[in-house]
N, C-alpha and C positions, 0 to 999 in steps of 0.2 A: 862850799858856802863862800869861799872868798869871790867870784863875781857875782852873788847872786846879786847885791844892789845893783852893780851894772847890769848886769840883763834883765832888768824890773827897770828901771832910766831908759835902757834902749827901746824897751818894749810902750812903755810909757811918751817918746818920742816919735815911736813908729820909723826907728831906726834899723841897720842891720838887717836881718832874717823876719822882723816883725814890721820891714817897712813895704813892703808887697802882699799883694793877696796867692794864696794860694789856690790852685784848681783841685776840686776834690776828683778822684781817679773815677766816679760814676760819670761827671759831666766831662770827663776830658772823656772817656769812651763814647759818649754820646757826639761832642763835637766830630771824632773819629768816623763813626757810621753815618754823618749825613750824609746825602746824595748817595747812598748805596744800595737803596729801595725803590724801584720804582713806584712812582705815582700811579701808573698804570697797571694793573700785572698784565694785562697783552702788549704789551709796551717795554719787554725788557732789555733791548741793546742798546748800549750804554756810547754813546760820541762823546770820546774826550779831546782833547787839544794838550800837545807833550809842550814839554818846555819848546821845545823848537818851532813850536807852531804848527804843527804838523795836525789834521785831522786825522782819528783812530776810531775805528767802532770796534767794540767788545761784547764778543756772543757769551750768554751760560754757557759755561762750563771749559772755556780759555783760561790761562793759564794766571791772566793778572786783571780776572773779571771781578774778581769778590772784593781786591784791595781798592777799584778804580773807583771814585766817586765821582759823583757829575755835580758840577757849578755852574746854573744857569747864568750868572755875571757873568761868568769868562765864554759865553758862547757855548757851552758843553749842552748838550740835551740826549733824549731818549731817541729811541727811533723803536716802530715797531715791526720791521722788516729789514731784510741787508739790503732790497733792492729800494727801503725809501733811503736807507743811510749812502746808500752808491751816486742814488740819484742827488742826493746835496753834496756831496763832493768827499765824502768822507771813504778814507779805507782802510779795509779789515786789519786786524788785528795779526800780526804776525805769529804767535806763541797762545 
């Protein structure tokens, strides 16, 4: 009980621990899965762009296909074949 008036001031100031919003753990897993579903289901290889810049496509069932998400901002899209992902300059996925 000795800080409780402080922590009822700081909370009341929107200070400390009480001066940020928290994310609840449903909508941080939600943030988490976007771009991990294709829009299309005939549509499921996944063109990403590494930090390097490098174009990658990712088949079902490769090894860092279920973590990759695609962000259309950054240039990332679907592809529904390897030979249309080849044909725009992207290549396969190593692993």
């Amino acid at each position: 009980m000795d800080y409780d008036l402080d922590e009822k001031a700081a909370l009341v100031a929107e200070r400390g621990i009480h001066g940020f919003a928290l994310q609840s753990p449903a909508r941080y897993r939600l943030t988490r899965t976007l771009g991990r579903d294709a829009p299309d289901p005939e549509c499921r290889i996944k063109g990403n762009i590494n930090a390097q810049g490098a174009r990658i496509y990712h088949m079902p069932g490769q090894e860092f296909y279920e973590r990759t998400g695609i962000r259309p901002e950054k240039g990332e899209r679907w592809f529904c074949s390897e030979a249309q992902a080849r044909a725009s300059g992207w290549r396969a996925a190593r692993r």
